[in-house]
C-alpha positions in Angstrom: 5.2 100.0 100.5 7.0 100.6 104.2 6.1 103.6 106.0 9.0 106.1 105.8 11.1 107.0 108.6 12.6 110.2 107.3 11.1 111.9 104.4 12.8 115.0 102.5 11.3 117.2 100.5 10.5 120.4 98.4 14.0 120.9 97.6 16.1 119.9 94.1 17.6 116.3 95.0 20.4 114.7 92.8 19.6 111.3 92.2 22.7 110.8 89.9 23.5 110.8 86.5 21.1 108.5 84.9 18.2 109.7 87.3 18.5 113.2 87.1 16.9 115.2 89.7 13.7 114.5 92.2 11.7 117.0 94.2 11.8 114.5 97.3 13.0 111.7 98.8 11.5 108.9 101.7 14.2 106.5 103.7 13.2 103.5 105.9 15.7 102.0 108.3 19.2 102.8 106.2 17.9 102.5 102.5 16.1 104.8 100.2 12.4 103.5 99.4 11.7 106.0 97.0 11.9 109.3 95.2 9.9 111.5 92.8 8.3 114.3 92.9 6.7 115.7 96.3 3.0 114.9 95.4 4.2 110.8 94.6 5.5 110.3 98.2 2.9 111.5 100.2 1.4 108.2 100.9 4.5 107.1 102.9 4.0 109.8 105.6 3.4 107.6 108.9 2.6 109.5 112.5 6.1 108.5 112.9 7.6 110.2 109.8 9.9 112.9 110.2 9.5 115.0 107.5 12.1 118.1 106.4 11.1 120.6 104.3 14.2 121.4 102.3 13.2 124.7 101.4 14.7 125.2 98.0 17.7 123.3 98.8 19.9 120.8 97.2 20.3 117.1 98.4 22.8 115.2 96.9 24.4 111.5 97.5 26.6 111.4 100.5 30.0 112.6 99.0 32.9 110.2 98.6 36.4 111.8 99.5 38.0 108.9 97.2 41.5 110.0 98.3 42.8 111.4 101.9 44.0 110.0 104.8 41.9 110.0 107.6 43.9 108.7 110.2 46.8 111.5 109.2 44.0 113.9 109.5 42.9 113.2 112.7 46.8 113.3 113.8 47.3 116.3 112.2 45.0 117.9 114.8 47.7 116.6 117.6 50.8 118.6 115.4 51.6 121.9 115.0 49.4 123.6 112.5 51.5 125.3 109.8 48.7 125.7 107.0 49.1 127.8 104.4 45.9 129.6 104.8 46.8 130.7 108.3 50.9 130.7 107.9 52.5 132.8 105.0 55.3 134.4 106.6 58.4 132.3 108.2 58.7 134.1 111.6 55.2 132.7 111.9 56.1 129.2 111.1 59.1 129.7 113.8 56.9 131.5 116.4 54.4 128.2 116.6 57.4 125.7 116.7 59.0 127.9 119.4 55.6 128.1 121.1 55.0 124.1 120.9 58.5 123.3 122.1 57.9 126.1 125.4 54.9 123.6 126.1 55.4 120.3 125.7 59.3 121.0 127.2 63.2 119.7 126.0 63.1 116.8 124.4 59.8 116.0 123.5 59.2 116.0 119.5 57.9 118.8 118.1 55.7 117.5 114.5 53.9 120.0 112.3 52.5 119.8 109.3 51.1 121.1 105.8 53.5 124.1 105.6 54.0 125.3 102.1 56.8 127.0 100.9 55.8 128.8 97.9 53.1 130.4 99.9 55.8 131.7 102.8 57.2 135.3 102.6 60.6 133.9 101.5 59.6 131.7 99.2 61.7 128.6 100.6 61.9 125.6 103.0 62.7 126.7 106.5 66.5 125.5 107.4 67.6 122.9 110.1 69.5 125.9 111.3 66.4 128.3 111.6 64.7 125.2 113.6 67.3 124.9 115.8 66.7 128.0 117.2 63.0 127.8 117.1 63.5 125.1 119.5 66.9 124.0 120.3 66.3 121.2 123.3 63.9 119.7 120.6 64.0 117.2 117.5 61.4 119.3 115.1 60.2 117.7 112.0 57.8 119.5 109.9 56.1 117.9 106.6 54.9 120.2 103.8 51.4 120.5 102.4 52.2 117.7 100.0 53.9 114.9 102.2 56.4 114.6 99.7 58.7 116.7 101.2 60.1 117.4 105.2 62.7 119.3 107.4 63.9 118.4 110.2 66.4 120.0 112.8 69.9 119.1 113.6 68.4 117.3 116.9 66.2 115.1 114.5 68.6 114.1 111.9 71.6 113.0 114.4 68.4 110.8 116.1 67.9 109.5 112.9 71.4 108.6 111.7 71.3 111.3 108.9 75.0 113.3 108.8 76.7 115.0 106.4 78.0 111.7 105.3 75.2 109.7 104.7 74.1 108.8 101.2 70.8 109.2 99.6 68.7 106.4 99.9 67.0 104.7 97.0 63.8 106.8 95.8 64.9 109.6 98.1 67.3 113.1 98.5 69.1 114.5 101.6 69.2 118.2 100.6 73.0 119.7 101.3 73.9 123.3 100.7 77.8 123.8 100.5 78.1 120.2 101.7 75.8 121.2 104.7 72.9 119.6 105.6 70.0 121.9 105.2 67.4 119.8 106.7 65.5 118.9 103.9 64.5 115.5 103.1 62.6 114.3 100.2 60.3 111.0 99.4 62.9 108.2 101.1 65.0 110.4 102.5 62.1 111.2 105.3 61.6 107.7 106.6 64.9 107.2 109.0 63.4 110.7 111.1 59.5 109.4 110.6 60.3 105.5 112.3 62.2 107.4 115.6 59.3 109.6 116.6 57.5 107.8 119.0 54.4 106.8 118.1 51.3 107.2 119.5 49.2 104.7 121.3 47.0 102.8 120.1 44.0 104.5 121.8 45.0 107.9 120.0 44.8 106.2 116.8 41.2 105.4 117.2 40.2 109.1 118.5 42.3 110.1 116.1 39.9 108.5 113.5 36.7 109.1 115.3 37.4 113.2 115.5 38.3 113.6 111.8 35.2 110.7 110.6 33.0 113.5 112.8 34.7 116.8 111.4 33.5 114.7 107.6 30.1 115.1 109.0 30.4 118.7 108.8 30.6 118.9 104.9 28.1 116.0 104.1 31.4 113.2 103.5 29.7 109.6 104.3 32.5 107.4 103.0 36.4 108.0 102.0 39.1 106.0 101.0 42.2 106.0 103.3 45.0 106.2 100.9 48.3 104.6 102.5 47.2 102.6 105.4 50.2 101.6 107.0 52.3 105.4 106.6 52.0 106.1 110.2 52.9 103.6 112.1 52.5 100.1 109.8 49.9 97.8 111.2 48.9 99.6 114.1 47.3 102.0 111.6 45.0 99.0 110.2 44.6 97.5 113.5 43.5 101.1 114.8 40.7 101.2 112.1 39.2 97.9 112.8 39.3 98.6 116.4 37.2 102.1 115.8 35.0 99.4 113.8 34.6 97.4 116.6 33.9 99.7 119.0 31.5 102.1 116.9 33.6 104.6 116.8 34.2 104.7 112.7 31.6 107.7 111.5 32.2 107.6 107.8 32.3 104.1 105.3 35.9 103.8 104.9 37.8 101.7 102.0 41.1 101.3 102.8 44.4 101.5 100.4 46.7 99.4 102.0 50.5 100.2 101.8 52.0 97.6 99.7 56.3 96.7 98.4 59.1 96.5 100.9 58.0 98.8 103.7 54.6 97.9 103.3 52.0 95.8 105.4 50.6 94.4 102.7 52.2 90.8 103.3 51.0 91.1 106.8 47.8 92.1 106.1 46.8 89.3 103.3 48.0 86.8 105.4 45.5 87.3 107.5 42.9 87.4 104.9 42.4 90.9 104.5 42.8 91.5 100.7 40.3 93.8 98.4 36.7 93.6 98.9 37.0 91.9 102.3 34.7 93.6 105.0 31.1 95.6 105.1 29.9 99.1 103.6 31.7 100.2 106.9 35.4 99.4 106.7 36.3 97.6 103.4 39.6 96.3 102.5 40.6 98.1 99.0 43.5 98.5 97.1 47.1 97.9 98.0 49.4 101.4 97.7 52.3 101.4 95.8 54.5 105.0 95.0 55.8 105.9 91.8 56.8 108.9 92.6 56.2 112.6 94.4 55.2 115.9 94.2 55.2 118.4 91.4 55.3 121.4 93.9 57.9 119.6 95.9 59.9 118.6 92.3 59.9 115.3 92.5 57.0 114.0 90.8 58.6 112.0 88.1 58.4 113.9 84.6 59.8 113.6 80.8 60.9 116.9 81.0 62.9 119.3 83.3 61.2 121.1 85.6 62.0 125.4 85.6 63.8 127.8 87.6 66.2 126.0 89.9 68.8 123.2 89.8 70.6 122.2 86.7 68.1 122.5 84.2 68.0 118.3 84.4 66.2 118.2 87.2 62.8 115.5 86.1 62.0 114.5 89.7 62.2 111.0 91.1 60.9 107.6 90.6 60.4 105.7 93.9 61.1 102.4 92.3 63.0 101.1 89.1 61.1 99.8 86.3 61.9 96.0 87.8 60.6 96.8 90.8 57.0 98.3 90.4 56.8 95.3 87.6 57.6 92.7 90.1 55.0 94.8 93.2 52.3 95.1 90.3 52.3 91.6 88.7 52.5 90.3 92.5 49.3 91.9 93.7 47.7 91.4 90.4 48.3 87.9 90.9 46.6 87.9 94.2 43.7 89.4 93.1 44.3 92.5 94.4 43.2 96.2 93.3 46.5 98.3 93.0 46.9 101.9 93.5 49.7 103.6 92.3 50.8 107.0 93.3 51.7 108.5 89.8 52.0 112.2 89.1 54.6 113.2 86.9 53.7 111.6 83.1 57.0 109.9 84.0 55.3 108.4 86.5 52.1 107.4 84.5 54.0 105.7 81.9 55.7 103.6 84.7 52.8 102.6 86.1 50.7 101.9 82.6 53.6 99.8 81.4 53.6 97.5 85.0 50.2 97.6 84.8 49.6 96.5 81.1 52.4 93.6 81.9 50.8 92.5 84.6 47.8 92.1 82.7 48.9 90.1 79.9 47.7 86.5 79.4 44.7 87.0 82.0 42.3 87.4 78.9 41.2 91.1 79.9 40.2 89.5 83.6 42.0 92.5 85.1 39.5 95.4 84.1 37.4 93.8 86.7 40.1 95.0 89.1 39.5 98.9 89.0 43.1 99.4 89.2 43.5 103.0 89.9 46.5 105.8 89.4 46.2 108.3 92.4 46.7 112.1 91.2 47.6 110.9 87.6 48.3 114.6 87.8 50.1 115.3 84.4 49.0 112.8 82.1 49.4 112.9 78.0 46.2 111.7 75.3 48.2 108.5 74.0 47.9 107.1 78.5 44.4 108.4 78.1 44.1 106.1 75.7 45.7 103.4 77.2 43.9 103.9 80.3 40.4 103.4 78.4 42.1 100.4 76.9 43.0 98.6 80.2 40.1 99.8 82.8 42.5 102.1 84.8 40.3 104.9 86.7 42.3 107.9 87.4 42.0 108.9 91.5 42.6 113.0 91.0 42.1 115.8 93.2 41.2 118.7 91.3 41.4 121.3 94.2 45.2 121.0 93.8 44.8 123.3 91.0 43.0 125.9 93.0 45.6 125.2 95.6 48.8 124.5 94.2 48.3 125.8 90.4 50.3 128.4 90.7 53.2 126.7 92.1 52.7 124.3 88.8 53.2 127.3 86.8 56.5 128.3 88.7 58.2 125.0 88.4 56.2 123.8 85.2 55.6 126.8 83.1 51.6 127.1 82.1 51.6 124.3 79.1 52.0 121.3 81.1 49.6 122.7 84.6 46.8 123.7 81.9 46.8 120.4 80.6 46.9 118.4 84.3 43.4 117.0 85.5 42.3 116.5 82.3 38.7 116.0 83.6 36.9 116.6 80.3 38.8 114.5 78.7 38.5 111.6 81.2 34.9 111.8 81.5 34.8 112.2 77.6 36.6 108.8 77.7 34.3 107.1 80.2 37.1 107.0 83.0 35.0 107.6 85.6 37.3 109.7 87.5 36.8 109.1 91.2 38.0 112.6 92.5 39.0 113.3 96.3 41.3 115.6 98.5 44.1 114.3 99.6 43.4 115.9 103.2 45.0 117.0 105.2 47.4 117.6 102.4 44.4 120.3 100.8 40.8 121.2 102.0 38.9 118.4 102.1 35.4 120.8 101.3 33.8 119.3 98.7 32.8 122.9 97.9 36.1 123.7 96.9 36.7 120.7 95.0 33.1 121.5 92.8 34.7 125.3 92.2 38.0 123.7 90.8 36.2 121.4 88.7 33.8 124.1 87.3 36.3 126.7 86.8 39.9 125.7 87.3 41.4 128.9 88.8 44.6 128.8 91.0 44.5 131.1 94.2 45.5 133.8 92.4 43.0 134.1 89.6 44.9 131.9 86.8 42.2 129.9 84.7 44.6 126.9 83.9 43.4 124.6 81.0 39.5 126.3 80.5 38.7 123.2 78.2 39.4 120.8 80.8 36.1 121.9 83.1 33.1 120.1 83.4 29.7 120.6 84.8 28.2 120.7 88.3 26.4 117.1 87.4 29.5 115.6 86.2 31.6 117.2 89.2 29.2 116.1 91.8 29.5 112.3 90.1 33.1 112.2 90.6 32.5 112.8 94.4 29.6 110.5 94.4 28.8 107.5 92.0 32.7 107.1 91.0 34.0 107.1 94.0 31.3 104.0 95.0 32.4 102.7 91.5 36.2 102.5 92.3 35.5 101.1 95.4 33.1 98.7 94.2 30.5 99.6 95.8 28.6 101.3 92.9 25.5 98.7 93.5 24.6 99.6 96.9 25.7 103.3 97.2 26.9 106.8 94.9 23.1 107.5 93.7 20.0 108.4 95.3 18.0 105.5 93.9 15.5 103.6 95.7 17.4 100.4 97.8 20.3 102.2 97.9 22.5 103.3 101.0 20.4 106.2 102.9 23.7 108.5 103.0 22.7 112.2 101.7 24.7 115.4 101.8 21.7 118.7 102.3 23.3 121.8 101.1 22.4 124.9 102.5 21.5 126.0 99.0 20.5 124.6 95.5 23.7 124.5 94.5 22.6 123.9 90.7 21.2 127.3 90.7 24.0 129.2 92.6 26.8 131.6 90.9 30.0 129.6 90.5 31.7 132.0 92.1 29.8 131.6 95.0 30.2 127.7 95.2 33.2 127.9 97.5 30.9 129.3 100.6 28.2 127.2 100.0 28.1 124.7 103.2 26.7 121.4 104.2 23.2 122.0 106.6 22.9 118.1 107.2 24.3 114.9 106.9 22.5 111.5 106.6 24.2 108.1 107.2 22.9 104.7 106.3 18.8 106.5 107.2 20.5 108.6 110.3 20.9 112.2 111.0 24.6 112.4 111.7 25.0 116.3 111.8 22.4 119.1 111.3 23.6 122.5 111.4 20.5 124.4 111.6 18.2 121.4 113.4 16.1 120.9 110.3 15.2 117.5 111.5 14.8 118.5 115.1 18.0 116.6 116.4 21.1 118.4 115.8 24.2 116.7 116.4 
């Protein structure tokens, strides 16, 4: 057997699922030669070797973020950061606008992001008039946490087109007070104000991608899956990731979700080739995007029943597209042999999507479970599209840590019922779903720490267990964010586990996490990070080179 080039040991290592764990672990070049116990690998020790002694820590497959968007990410570090962690009261939110627009000077567009309202001291959406005089010689747009929902100031809207007169688009709402614009825009209703900022160049794009793929590094993320290439700014968003590709400059695997139906690039894209499983571990082509709907905290995540405490008492959200219309995007993409993901939150939503999906389907003689095709969030699902989900091979793409984030919201707008029931993860890994579980960054905390805690406990913020049945173990939680997210990907043969000829990508925690209070999960932290056999960040210099 090869010599090793990087050997860890005396630690607890996570093979996967059907491995279980190892005491150590020996790479050569960017695969995995072998793992056992400490005593079986001490032949492989060259004079070149490097070995790390984990000390009682945990390794664990490189985690798989299987839903965020990178590129936004890496933006989001350019635009005003409204965070609910750091922001909570509104003259905050105002003062950073005000203290942006002062900077950059009149004119310029002023762009933050991942505000939330339920977490501000009013307990609302800021109003175009309140941005107006945060910065009144500037068009200000700001997005909240969950991207579903935006306000923009008076300046913004009339560069947009958007008046008291204009109608709501299809699959969108232009929020008026009094038959007064308030500024906020929902789903459609935030593209005219998103296609007039300018956009940036295409060299920004590519640090853009570079800066977040390192900040990945941090918290032991070797691979994601970009989930709407082409929401930015269409095909320069694809072009920008195979240019980082090109030039080296790409730090994670990344499978991309490309956006699909009318404003998509999904047309563009296949034309040239680039349809699902076309590329290298490094940038794969995945999935093409399609929306069904929204947000739950935002209300319009498309439901069978009303949301609570505001509107009319009808109010069930919004579907992006009629029924004839994700049928036709489905069956077309189906047809090309394309893996479809479909935004679906609300069980409104869900049924929607099942329905195109199953239709789709038909005739191929059960060909389409080899596609994988996926339901991002599939927040609020029901038993009976559990079912159907087994039935057709449709993996559910959820991010868990929206309960610790957003569950109390849920409850607001929801009631508890249908919040304790969301993320059914018990009952989807009961079901052999394989849910591939990710983030959603920057929309939520892209730790996979935090993710784990919500997983093993489901607690809001504020304490609220939500749905106690529904929680699974550290194993199955660190599968989800390993081996299924290489699974719905299909990449499952050559990465996800720990197993010898696999990818060399490892996460070293700076803990054994298997043995750690759950309450302490949340502060457990990443000490290094090893992609394809290389030391890509190392907190503490374990290895001797620190990043």
């Amino acid at each position: 057997m090869d010599r090793a080039d990087l050997i860890l040991q005396g630690g607890r290592i996570f093979v996967g699922p059907d491995w279980g764990f190892a005491e150590a672990l020996a790479i050569a070049d960017d695969r995995i030669i072998a793992v056992g116990a400490d005593s079986d690998l001490e032949g492989l020790a060259g004079p070149d070797s490097r070995v790390v002694d984990l000390q009682g820590r945990a390794a664990v497959p490189g985690f798989n973020d299987a839903h965020q968007h990178m590129l936004s990410l890496g933006l989001s570090l350019l635009e005003v950061d409204l965070r609910a962690d750091e922001v909570r009261a509104l003259d905050e939110l105002l003062r950073r606008i005000r203290q942006r627009a002062e900077t950059i000077g009149p004119g310029q567009w002023v762009v933050g992001g991942r505000y939330d309202h339920f977490q501000l001291d009013v307990g609302r959406h800021p109003t175009r008039q309140e941005l107006d005089a945060a910065a009144p010689g500037n068009p200000v747009f700001i997005v909240r946490a969950c991207g579903h929902v935006a306000v923009a100031n008076s300046l913004a809207l009339r560069a947009a087109g958007i008046d008291e007169t204009t109608p709501d688009p299809a699959g969108g709402q232009i929020i008026r007070r009094d038959g007064r614009l308030t500024g906020e825009l929902r789903e459609g209703a935030r593209d005219p104000v998103k296609w007039v900022i300018p956009p940036q160049p295409p060299a920004a794009l590519v640090e853009a991608l570079e800066q977040a793929g390192k900040l990945y590094h941090r918290y032991g993320i070797t691979s994601i899956m970009d989930a709407g290439v082409g929401l930015r700014q269409k095909m320069d968003d694809l072009d920008a990731f195979r240019d980082a590709h090109r030039q080296g400059r790409l730090p994670v695997r990344c499978y991309l979700s490309i956006l699909g139906g009318s404003d998509g690039i999904q047309d563009t894209a296949g034309t040239a080739g680039l349809t699902t499983g076309s590329g290298d571990e490094y940038l794969k082509i995945g999935s093409v995007k399609l929306f069904a709907d929204g947000s739950a905290g935002g209300r319009t995540a498309a439901m069978t029943e009303p949301y609570l405490n505001g509107g009319d008492g009808e109010e069930k959200g919004l579907l992006i597209l009629s029924d004839d219309e994700m049928d036709h995007w489905v069956a077309r993409y189906h047809g090309q042999g394309n893996q479809v993901s479909i935004h679906a939150i609300g069980d409104a939503a869900i049924e929607q999507s099942l329905n195109a999906i199953e239709r789709a389907m038909a005739g191929d003689d059960g060909a389409g479970h080899d596609r994988r095709h996926r339901i991002e969030h599939c927040s609020f699902t029901t038993p009976a599209q559990i079912e159907r989900m087994r039935r057709l091979g449709v993996l559910p793409a959820p991010q868990p840590v929206f309960i610790r984030e957003f569950g109390d919201l849920y409850v607001d707008v929801l009631g508890h019922a249908r919040p304790a029931a969301s993320y059914p993860m018990r009952s989807w890994v009961e079901a052999g779903l394989s849910p591939a579980s990710g983030s959603d960054a920057p929309v939520s905390d892209f730790d996979p720490m935090k993710n784990l805690h919500a997983m093993l406990t489901r607690e809001t913020d504020r304490g609220i267990v939500l749905g106690p049945n529904q929680t699974i173990d550290l194993a199955e939680a660190v599968t989800t964010l390993t081996q299924n997210g290489a699974y719905a990907s299909f990449s499952e043969r050559v990465k996800g586990t720990l197993e010898p000829g696999m990818l060399a990508d490892v996460a070293v925690l700076d803990s054994d996490i298997f043995d750690t209070p759950v309450e302490h999960l949340p502060a457990c932290q990443c000490d290094m990070t090893i992609l394809a056999g290389a030391v890509v960040y190392d907190r503490l210099g374990l290895a001797g080179a620190a990043d």
